[in-house]
C-alpha positions as CSV (number, residue, x, y, z in Angstrom):
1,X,-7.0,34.7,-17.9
2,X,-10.6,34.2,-16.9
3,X,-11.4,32.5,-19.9
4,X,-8.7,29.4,-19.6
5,X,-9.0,29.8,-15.7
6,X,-13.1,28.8,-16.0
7,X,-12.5,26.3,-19.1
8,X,-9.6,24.3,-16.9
9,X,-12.5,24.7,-14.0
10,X,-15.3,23.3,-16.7
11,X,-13.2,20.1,-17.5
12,X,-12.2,19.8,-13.8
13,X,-15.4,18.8,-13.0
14,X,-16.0,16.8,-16.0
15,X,-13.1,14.9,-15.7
16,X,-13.5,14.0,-12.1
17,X,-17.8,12.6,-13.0
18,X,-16.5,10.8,-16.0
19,X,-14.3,9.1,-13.2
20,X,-16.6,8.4,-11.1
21,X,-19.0,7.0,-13.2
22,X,-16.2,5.1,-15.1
23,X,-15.6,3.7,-11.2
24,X,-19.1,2.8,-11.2
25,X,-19.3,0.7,-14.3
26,X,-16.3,-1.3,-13.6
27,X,-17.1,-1.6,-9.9
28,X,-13.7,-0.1,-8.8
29,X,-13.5,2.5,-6.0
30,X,-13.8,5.8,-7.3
31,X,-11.0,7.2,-5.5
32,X,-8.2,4.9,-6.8
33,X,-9.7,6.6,-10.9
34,X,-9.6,10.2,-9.2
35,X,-5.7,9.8,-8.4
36,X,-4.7,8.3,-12.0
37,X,-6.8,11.2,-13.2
38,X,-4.6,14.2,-11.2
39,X,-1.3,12.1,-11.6
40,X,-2.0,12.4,-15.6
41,X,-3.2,16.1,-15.6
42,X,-0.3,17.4,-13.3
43,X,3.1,16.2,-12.7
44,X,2.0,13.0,-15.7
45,X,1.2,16.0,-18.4
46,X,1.6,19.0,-17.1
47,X,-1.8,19.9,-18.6
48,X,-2.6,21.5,-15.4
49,X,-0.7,23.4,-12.6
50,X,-3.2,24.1,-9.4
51,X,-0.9,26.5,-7.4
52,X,0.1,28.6,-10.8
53,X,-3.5,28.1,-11.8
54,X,-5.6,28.8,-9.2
55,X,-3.0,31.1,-7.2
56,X,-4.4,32.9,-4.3
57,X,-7.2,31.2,-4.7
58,X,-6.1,27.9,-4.5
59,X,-5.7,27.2,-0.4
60,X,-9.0,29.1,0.0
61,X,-11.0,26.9,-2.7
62,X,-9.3,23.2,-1.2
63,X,-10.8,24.7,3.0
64,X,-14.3,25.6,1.7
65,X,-14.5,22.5,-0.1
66,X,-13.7,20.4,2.9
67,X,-15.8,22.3,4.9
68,X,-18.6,21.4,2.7
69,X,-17.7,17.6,2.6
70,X,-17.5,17.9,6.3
71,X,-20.8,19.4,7.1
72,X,-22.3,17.0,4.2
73,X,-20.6,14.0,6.5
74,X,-22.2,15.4,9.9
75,X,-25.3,15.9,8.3
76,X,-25.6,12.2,7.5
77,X,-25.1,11.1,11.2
78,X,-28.1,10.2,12.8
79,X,-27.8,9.1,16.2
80,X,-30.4,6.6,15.9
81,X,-28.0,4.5,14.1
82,X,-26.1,4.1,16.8
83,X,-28.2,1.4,18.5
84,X,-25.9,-0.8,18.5
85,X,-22.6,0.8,17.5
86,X,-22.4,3.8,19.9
87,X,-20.1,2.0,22.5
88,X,-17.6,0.8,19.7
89,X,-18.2,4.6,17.7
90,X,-17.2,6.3,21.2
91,X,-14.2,4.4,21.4
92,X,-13.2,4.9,17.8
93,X,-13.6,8.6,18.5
94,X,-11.9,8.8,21.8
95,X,-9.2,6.0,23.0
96,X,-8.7,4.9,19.1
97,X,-7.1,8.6,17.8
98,X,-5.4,9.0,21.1
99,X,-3.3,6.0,20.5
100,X,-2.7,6.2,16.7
101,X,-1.7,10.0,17.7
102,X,1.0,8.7,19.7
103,X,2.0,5.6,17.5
104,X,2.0,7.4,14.1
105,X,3.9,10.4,15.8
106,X,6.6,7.5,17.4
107,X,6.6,6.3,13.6
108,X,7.4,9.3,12.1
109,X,10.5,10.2,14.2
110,X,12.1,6.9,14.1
111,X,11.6,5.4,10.8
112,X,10.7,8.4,8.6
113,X,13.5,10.9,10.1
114,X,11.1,13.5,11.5
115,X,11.8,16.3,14.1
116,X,10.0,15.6,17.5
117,X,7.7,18.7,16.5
118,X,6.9,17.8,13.3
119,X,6.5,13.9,13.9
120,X,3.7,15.3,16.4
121,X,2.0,17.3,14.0
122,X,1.7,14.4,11.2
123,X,0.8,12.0,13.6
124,X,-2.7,13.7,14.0
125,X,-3.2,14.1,11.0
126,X,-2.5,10.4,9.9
127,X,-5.2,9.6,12.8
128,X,-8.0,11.2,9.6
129,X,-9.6,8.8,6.8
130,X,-12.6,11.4,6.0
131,X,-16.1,10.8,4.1
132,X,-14.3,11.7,1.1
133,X,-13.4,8.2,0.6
134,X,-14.8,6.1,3.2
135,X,-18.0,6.8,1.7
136,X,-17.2,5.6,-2.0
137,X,-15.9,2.7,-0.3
138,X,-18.7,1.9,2.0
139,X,-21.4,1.8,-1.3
140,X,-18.6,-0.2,-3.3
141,X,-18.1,-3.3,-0.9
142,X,-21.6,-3.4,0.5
143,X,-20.9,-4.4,4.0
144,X,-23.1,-5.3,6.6
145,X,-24.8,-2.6,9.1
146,X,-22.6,-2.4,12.2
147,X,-19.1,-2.6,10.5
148,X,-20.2,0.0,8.0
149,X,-21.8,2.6,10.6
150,X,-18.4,2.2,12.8
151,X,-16.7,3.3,9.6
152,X,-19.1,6.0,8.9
153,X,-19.0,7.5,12.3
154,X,-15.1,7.4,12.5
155,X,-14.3,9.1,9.4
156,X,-16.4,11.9,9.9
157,X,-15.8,12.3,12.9
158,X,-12.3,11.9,13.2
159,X,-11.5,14.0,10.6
160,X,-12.2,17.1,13.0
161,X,-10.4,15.2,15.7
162,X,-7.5,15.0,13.5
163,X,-7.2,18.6,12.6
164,X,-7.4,19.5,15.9
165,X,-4.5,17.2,16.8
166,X,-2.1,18.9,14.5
167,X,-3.4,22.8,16.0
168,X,-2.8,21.4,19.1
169,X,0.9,20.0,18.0
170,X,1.5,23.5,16.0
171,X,0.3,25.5,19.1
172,X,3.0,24.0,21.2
173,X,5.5,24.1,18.6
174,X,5.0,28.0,18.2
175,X,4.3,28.6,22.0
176,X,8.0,26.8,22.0
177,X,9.2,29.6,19.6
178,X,7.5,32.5,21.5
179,X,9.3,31.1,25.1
180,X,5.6,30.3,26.3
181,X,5.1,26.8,27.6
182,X,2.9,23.4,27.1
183,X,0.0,24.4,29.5
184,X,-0.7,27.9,27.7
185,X,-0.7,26.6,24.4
186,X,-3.4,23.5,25.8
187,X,-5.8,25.9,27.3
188,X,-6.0,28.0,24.4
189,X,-6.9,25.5,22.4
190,X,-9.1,23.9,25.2
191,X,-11.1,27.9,24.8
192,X,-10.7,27.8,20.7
193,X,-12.4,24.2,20.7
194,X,-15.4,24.8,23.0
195,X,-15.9,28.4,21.0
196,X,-15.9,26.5,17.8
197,X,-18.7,24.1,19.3
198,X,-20.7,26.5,20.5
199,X,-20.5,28.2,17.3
200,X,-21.7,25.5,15.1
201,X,-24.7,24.8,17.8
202,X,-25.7,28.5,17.7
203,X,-26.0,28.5,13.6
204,X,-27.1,24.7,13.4
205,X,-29.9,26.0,15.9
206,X,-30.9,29.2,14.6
207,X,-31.3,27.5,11.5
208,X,-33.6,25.0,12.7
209,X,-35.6,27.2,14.6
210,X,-35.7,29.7,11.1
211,X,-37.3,26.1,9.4
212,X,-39.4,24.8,12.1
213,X,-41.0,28.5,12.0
214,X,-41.7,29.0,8.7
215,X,-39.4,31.9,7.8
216,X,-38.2,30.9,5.0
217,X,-39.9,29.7,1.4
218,X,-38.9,26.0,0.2
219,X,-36.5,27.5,-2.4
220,X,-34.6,29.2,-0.3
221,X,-33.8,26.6,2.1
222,X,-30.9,24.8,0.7
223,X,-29.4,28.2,-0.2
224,X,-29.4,29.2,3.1
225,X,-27.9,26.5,4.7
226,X,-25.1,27.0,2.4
227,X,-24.1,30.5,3.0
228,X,-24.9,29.6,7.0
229,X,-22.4,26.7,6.3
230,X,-19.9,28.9,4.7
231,X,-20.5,31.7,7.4
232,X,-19.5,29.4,10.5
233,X,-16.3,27.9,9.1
234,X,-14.9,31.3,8.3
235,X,-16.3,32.8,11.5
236,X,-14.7,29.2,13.6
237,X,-11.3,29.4,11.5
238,X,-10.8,33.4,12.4
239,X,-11.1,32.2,15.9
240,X,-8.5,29.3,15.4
241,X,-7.4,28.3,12.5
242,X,-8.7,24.3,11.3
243,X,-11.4,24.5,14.2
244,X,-14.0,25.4,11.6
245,X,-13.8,21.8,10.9
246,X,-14.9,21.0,13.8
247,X,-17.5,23.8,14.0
248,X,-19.1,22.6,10.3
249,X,-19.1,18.8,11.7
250,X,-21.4,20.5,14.8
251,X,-23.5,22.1,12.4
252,X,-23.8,19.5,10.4
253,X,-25.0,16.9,13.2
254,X,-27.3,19.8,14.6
255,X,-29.1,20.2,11.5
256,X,-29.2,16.7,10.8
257,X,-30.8,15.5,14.0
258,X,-33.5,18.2,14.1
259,X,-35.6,16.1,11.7
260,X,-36.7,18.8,10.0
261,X,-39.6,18.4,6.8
262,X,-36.9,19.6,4.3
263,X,-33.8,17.8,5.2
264,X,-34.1,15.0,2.4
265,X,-34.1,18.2,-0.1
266,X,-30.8,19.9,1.9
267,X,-28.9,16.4,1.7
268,X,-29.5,15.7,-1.6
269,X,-28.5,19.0,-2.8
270,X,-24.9,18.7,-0.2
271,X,-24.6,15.1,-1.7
272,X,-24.7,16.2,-5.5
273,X,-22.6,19.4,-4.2
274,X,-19.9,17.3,-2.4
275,X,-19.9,14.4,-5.6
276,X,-18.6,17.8,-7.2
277,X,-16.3,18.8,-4.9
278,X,-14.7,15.2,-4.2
279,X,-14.1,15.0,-7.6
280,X,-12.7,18.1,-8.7
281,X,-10.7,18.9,-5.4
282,X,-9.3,15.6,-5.4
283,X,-8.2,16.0,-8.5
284,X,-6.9,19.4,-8.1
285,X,-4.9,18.1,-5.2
286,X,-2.8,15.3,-6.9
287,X,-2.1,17.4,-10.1
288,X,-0.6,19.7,-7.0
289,X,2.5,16.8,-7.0
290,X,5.8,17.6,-8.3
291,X,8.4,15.0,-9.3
292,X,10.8,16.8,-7.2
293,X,8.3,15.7,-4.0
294,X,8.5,12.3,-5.0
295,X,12.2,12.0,-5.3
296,X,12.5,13.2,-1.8
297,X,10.8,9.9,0.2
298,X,13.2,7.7,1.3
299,X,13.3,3.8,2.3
300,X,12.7,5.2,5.8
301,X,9.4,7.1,4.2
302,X,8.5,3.6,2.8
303,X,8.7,1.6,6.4
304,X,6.7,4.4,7.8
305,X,4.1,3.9,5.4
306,X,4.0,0.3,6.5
307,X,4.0,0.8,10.2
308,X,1.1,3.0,9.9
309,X,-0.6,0.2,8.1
310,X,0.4,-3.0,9.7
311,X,0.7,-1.5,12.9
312,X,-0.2,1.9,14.0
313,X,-4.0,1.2,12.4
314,X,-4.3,-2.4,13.8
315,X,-3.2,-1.8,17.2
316,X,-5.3,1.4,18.0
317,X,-8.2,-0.1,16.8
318,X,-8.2,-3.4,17.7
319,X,-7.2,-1.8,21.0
320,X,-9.4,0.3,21.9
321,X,-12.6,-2.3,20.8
322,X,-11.1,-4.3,23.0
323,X,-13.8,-6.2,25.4
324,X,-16.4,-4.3,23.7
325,X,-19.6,-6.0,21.6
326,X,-17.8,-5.6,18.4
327,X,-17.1,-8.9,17.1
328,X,-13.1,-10.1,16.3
329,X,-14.1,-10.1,12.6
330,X,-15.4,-6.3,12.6
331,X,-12.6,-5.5,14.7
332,X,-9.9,-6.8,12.1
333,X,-12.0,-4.9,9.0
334,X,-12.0,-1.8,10.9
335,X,-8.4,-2.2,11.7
336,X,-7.5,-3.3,7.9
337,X,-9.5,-0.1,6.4
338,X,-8.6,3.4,7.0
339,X,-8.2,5.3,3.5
340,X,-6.9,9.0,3.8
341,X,-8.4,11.5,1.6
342,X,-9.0,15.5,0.6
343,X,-8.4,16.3,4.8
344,X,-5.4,14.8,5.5
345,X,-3.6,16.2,1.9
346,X,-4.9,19.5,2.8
347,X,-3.9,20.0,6.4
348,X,-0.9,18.9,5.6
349,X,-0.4,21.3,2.9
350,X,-1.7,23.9,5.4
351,X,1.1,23.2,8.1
352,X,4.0,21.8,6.5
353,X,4.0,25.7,5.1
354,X,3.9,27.4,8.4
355,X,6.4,24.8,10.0
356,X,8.8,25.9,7.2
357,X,8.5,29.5,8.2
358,X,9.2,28.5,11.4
359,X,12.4,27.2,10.9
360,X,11.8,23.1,10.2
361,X,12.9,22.3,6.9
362,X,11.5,18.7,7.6
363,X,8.1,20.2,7.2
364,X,8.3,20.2,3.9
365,X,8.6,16.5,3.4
366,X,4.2,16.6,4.6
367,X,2.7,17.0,1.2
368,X,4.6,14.1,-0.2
369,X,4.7,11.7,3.1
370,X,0.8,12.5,2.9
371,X,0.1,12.0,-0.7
372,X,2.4,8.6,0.2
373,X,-0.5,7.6,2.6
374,X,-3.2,8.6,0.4
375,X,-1.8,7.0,-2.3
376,X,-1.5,3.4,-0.3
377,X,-4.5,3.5,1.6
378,X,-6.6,4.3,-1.2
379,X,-5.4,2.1,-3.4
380,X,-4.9,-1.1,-1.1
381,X,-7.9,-0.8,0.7
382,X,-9.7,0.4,-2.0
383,X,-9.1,-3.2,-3.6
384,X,-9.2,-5.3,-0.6
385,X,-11.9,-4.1,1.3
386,X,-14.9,-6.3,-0.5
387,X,-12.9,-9.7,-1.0
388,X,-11.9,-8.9,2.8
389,X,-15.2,-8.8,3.9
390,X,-16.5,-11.2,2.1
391,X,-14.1,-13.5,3.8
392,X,-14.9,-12.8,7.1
393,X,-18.8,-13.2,6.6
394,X,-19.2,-9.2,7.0
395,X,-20.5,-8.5,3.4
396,X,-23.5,-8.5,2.1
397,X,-24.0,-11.5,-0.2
398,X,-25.2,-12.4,-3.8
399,X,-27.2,-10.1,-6.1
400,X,-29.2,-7.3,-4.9
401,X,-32.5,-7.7,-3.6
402,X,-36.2,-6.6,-4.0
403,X,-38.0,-4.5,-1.7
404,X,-41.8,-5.3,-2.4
405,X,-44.4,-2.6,-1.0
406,X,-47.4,-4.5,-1.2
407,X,-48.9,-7.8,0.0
408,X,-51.2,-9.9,-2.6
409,X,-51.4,-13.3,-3.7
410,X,-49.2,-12.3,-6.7
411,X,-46.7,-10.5,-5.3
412,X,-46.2,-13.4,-2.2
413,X,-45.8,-15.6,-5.6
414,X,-43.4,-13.5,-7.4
415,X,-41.3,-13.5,-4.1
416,X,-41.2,-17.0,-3.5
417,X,-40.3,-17.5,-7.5
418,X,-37.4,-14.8,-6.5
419,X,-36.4,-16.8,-3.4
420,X,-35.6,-20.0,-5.6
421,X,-33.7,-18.2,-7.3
422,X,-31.6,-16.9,-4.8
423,X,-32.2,-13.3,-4.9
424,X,-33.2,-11.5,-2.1
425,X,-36.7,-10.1,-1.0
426,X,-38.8,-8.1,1.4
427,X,-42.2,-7.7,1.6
428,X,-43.4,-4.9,3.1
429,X,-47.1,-3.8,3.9
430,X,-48.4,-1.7,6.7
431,X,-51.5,-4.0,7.1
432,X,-51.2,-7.0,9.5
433,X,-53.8,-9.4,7.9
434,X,-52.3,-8.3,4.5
435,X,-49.0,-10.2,5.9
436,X,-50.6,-13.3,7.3
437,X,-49.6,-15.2,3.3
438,X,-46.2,-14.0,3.3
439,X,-45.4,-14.6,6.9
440,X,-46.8,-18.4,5.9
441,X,-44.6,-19.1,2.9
442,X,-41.5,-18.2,5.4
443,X,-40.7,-15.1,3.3
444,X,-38.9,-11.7,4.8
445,X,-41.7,-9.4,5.8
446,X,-42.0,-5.9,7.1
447,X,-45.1,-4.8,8.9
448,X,-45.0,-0.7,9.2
449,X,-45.4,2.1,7.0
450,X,-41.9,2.2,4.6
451,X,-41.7,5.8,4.4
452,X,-41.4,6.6,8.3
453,X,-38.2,6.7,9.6
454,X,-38.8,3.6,12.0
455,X,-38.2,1.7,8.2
456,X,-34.8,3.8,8.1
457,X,-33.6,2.3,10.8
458,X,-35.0,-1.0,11.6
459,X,-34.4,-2.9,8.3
460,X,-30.9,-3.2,6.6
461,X,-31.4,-1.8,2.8
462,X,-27.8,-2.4,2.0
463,X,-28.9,-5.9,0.3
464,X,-31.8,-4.6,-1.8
465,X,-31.4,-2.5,-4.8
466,X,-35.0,-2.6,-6.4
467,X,-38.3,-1.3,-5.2
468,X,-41.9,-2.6,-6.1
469,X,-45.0,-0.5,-5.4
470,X,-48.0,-2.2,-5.9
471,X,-50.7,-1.5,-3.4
472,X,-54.5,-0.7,-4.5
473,X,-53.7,3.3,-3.9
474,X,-51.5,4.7,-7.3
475,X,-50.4,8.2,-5.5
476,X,-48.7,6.1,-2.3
477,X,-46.9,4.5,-5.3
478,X,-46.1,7.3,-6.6
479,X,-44.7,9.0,-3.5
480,X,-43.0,5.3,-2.7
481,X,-41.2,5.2,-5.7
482,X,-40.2,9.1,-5.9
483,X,-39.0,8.6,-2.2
484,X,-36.9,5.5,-2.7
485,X,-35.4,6.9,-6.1
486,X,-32.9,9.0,-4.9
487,X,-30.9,5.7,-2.9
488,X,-32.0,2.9,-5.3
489,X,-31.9,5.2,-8.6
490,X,-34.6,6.7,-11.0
491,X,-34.1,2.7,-13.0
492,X,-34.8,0.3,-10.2
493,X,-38.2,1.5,-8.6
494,X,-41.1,0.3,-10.1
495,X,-45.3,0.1,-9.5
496,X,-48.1,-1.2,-11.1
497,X,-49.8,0.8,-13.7
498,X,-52.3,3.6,-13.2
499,X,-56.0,3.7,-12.8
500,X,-58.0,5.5,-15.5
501,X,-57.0,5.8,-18.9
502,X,-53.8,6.3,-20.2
503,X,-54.0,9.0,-23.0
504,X,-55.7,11.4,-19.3
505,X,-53.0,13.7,-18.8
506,X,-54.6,14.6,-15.3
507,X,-54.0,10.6,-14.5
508,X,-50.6,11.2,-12.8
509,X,-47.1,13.4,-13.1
510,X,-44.8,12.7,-15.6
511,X,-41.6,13.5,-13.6
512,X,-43.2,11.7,-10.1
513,X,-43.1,7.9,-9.4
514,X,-41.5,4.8,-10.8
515,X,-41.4,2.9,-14.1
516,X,-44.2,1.0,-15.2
517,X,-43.3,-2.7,-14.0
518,X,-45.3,-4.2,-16.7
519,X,-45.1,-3.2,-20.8
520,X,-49.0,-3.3,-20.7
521,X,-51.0,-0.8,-18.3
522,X,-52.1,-3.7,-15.8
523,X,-52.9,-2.2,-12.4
524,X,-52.8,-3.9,-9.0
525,X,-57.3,-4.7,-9.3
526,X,-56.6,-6.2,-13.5
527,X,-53.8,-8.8,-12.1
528,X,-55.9,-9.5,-8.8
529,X,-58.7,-10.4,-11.3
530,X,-56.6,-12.4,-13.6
531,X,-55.4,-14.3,-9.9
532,X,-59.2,-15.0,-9.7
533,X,-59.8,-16.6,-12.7
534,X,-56.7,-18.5,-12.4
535,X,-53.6,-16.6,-13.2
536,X,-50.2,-17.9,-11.4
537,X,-46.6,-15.9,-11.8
538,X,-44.5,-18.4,-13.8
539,X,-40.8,-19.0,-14.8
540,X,-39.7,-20.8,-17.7
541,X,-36.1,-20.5,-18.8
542,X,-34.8,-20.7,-22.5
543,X,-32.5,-23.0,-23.9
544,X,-30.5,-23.0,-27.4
545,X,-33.5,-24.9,-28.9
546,X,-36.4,-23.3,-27.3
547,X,-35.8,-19.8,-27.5
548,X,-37.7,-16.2,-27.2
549,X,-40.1,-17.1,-30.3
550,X,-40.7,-20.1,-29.4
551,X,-42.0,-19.3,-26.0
552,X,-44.2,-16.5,-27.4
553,X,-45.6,-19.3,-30.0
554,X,-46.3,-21.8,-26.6
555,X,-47.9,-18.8,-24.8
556,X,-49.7,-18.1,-28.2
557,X,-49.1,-14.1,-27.5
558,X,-46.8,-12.1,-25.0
559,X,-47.7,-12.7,-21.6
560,X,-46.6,-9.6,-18.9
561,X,-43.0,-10.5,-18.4
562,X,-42.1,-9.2,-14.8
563,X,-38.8,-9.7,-14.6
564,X,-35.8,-11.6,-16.6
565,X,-32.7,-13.2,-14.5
566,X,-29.4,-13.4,-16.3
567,X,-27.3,-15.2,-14.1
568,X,-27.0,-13.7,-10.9
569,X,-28.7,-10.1,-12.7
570,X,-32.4,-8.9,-12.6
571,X,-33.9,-7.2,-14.8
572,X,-37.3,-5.3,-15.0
573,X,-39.3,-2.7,-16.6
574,X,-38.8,-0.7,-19.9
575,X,-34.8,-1.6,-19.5
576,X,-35.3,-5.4,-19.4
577,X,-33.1,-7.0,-22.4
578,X,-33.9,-8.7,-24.8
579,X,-34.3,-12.4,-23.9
580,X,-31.3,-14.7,-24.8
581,X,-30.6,-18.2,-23.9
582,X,-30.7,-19.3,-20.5
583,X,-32.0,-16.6,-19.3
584,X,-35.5,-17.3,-17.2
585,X,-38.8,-15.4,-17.2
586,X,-40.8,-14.7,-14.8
587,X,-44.3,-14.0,-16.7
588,X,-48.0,-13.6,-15.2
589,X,-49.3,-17.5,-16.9
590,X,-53.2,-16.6,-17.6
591,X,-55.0,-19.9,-18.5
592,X,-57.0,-19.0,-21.0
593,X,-54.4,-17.6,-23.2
594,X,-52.5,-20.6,-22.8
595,X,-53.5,-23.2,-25.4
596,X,-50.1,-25.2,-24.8
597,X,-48.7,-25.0,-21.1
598,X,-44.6,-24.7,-21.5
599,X,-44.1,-27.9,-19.7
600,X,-46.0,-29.9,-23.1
601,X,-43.2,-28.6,-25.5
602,X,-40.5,-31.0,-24.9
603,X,-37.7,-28.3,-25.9
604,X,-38.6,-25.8,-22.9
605,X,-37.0,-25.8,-19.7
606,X,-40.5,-25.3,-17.6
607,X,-39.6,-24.0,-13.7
608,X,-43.9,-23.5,-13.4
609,X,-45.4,-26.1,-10.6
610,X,-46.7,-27.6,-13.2
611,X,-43.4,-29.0,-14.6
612,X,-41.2,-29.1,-11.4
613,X,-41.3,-32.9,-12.2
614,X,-39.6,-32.8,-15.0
């Protein structure tokens, strides 16, 4: 048994990466992938049965895996962010559910033929979307900063909320059962919720102080947080059931706001953990579907799906942001997008259980009316939410951009060539006087150091997806590049080459820094000198009749190609194609190696000064 058990576990996992990285070639949201992939290995195949499966195991495996996506979600809230969001984030997370509650739960007893009890209980959990797939969405459709941190904030935080709106619903219901009454059942839960957040600020705080001290080695860090993680929604949920949601979501934001020396480490290792989990639980989830389910949803199921969509959604949030700084254009996205995910399917699974053993038969139309909603969210806002945006100006437009860490006179030039062609650039450089050329040629600067956190949160990344080190100091490259790796990838950060000689294996570390920006060891000092002596950064682009040889014949050897542009693409370092026509290059033009400029051959297409004429 535990053979098969760990091999379905093994292609589980597998299964749910090769979807998201299928997602991420073909520039589809990941989510939409993940549900073909459980529809085909459950009720599609029967390949896989999760509650046969996984048995026992299977409720506790789904809560410990939101618990981690949870605390993963609080962890990446930093109240700095909310500069200029926190009046529209407080509203999302306070008047917004409060009115979906009520809609959703009107919605469900009148159009999808729920008891009064019940319809309560679904209604908050409809009011969830979750990081789970907010997230996925968020990277795909590249919005701008304020619509995306409004999103941010209100899954994660709402997905707590949510929960908590269903204890409270199945409180009253059993109360109702046991002859108590409404009051009772509130104040409990009033006691159970301020236990769970003291909870979760005791164990977010003892673990900061246990970092900030020094009483634990590196290694162990992420470990711990983990097990504390683990520890505080079982200790939260044996209080009150679900309110270890809310106590992990405390922890998370506790932990995350301490700014602790370590906390890039502990979020890199949730994020690769929760990736996992996403994946495989999602999975897991929809194989859980059984045809049976599905031919129990009625027209009346269908219009309720709709009214949560066209109307319970809109209204509460275009509501509640009403008179607030959040423009009619971000109010309408935020109203449009509100995928459910892992929270809502499992809660739902949770209660429509215990509502059956109460005596509702209804409760057992949850899972299905759930998967409904995850099922239509995903997949409609999945594939709306980039065109949408684009449409109302909210996007981030054109191919990414290129953060440059270093002012020179080459690098202002390669910036302005980039500029022409409509891709986007910073230049960043901690040194005032350093800036005085690019603030002159009218280019986006940066003056500050780009590894402090003030660079976090004063300058929108969303636009840029490749980093250029190139000051004079090859170990602040180094840590540039290995810093920015992790949110541009290991492929896009680049620096000049290396000092010293490059058979010295003491030169620099072989798993630290970026990709060597040019296929010959040039460092920042060889092209300043070749600037000297007359050097420019040039761009010719190839045609059908003047192709790749016969721009190396004009040149009369290879010049240091930095970069190729392939229609709106950009392409640098060891991974740059090979060079097709109409493609342009962008090369460092030394004088004395050219014997023929590109603008005397009558077949080139010359974008150099020289030829701008032409």
């Amino acid at each position: 048994m535990i053979a098969p058990l760990a091999l379905m576990i093994a292609g589980l996992i597998l299964a749910g990466v090769g979807a998201q990285w299928f997602a991420w070639r073909a520039g589809i949201p990941a989510i939409v992938l993940l549900s073909i992939v459980g529809l085909l290995l459950g009720p599609g195949t029967d390949l896989i049965d999760p509650v046969n499966d996984f048995g026992t195991l299977l409720q506790p495996l789904i809560a410990v895996a939101v618990a981690v996506i949870l605390f993963e979600g609080g962890l990446a809230l930093d109240f700095r962010e909310l500069t200029h969001s926190v009046s529209g984030v407080i509203r999302l997370t306070t008047i917004a559910p409060l009115v979906a509650w009520l809609l959703g739960a009107g919605a469900a007893h009148y159009l999808a033929d729920l008891s009064w009890p019940v319809a309560a209980l679904f209604g908050g959990i409809m009011i969830v979307t979750g990081p789970t797939v907010i997230a996925p969405l968020l990277r795909h459709a590249r919005l701008s900063k304020r619509p995306a941190t409004l999103l941010k904030w209100e899954g994660i935080v709402n997905d707590p909320i949510g929960a908590l709106f269903a204890v409270l619903a199945y409180e009253v219901i059993a109360a109702s059962q046991h002859g108590n009454g409404f009051g009772a059942a509130v104040g409990h839960l009033a006691i159970n919720i301020l236990l769970a957040v003291l909870i979760g600020l005791a164990f977010g705080l003892g673990t900061v102080q246990i970092f900030k001290r020094g009483w634990i080695p590196e290694f162990l860090k992420a470990p711990l947080v983990l097990g504390v993680l683990l520890t505080c929604f079982a200790g939260a949920n044996e209080i009150q059931e679900e309110s270890g949601l809310l106590a992990v979501t405390v922890l998370g934001l506790t932990i995350g706001n301490a700014h602790l020396l370590a906390i890039d480490e502990i979020r890199r290792f949730k994020e690769t953990l929760t990736v996992i989990l996403v994946s495989s639980v999602f999975i897991i989830l929809t194989a859980t579907l059984e045809w049976s389910m599905i031919a129990e949803l009625t027209w009346g199921h269908g219009l309720f799906v709709l009214a949560m969509l066209f109307i319970v959604r809109p209204v509460s949030v275009i509501g509640s942001l009403a008179f607030s700084r959040v423009s009619w254009k971000e109010r309408l996205l935020v109203g449009w997008i509100a995928p459910r995910g892992i929270v809502a399917v499992a809660v739902s699974g949770l209660f429509g259980t215990e509502l059956v053993e109460l005596g509702y038969a209804d409760g057992a139309l949850l899972i299905p009316l759930a998967f409904a909603m995850v099922f239509s969210t995903v997949v409609l806002h999945g594939f709306s939410i980039r065109p949408m945006a684009r449409q109302l100006d909210l996007a981030v437009k054109g191919p990414p951009g290129v953060l440059i860490v270093g002012a020179h006179r080459w690098t202002i030039d390669f910036a302005k060539r980039l500029v022409e062609l409509d891709i986007p650039v910073v230049v960043a450089d901690s040194r005032w006087h350093s800036m005085r050329l690019a603030r002159e040629a009218g280019l986006p600067t940066y003056y500050g150091e780009v590894l402090s956190e003030v660079f976090e949160h004063h300058l929108d990344t969303s636009s840029l997806g490749t980093l250029i080190a190139t000051t004079d100091n090859d170990a602040y490259n180094t840590l540039v590049c290995t810093d920015f790796a992790p949110e541009f990838g290991r492929r896009a950060v680049f620096q000049t080459g290396m000092h010293g000689s490059p058979e010295d294996p003491k030169r620099h570390s072989q798993t630290l820094g970026g990709l060597p920006l040019f296929s010959e060891p040039m460092t920042t000092d060889d092209i300043r000198e070749d600037f000297r002596h007359g050097a420019e950064i040039r761009q010719t682009r190839l045609t059908d009749e003047f192709g790749w040889d016969d721009f190396i014949d004009v040149q009369g050897c290879e010049p240091p190609v930095i970069a190729l542009v392939r229609g709106a693409q950009l392409h640098m370092g060891p991974d740059m194609p090979k060079a097709k026509p109409r493609d342009i290059l962008l090369y460092l033009g030394r004088n004395a190696q050219n014997s023929q400029k590109p603008d005397e051959n009558p077949k080139a297409t010359s974008l150099a000064p020289e030829a701008q004429s032409k």
